[in-house]
N, C-alpha and C positions, 0 to 999 in steps of 0.2 A: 495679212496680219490677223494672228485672232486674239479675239477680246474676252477673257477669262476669270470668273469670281474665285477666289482662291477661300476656303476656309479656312480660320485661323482659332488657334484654341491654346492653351497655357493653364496650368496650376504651379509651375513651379517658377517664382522670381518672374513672376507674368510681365508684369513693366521693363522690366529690362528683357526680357527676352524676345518678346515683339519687336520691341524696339531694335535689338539688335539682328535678328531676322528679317526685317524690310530693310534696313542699311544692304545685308547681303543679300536680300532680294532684287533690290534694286541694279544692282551687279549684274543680273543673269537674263534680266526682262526690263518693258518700260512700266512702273508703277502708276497708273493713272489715276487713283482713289483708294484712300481708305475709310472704313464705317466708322462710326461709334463702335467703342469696345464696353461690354457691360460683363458683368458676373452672375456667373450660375450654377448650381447646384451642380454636383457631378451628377453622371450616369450610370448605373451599373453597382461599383465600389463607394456606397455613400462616406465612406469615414476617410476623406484626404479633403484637401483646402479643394475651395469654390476654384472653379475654372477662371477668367478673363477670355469671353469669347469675343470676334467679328469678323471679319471679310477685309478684302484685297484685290481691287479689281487692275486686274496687271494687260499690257499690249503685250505678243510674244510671237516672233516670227514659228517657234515650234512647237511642235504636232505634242498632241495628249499623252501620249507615250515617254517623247522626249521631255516634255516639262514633269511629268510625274516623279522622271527618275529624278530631276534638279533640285526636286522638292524633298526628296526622301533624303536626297545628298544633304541640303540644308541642315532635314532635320538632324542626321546625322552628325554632320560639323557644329551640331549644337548642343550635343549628348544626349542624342534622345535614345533611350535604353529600352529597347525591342524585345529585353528578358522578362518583363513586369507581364501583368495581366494585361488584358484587353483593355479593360477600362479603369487602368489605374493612372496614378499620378505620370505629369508629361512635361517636359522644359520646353515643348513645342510642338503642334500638330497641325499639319498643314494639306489640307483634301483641294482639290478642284471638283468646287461644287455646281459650276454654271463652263460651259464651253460656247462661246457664239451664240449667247442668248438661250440656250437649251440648257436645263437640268441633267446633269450626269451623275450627281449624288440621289443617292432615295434618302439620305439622313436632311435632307430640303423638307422633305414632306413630315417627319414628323418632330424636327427641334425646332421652336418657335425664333430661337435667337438664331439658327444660322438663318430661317427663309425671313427675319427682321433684317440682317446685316446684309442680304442678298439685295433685299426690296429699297432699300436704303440707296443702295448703288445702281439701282436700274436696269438689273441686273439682266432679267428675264424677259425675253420677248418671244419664246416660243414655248407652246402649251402642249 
């Protein structure tokens, strides 16, 4: 089994959309934790709503490949619209930030809330 930090991000109907994304999370993997979720400033496109960010630390018999694609499917089945900017508005964003205790995001090292939501869940044990 491997044991996996999921990042979690929202500006659009953030409460319900988390919400309704770990329902369907929970579907696809075993859910073992989730963070505090707090709000932040966007990145990039300052002028759309503050994010809702945190973390999702999930059990999952598959491989980083295979959960990537489950993730993008989510976001998908969620209406997340792939035509916008890079860093615009989002009904749901979902990275694998930690795999097996290792960092696999570099977006760890410089957003203070994803490596807070990460540290929170114990995330990381190799440097």
């Amino acid at each position: 089994m491997n044991t996996v930090i999921i990042g979690i991000g929202s500006n659009i109907n953030a409460d319900e959309n988390i919400t309704k994304m770990l329902e369907i999370l929970k579907t696809e993997v075993i859910v073992l934790q989730v963070s505090s979720m707090i709000k932040t400033k966007p990145i990039g496109i300052e002028d759309q709503p503050d994010y809702t960010n945190g973390a999702v630390k999930i059990s999952t018999d598959l491989d980083e490949p295979e959960l990537k694609k489950i993730l993008k499917q989510i976001e998908d089945r969620m209406g997340r619209d792939r035509t916008g900017p890079k860093f615009g508005p989002r009904c749901i964003d979902l990275d694998i930030a930690v795999w097996n205790g290792e960092v696999v995001d570099e977006d760890y090292y410089t957003r203070d809330f994803l490596r807070n939501s990460v540290q929170e869940l114990g995330g990381v044990t190799k440097v």
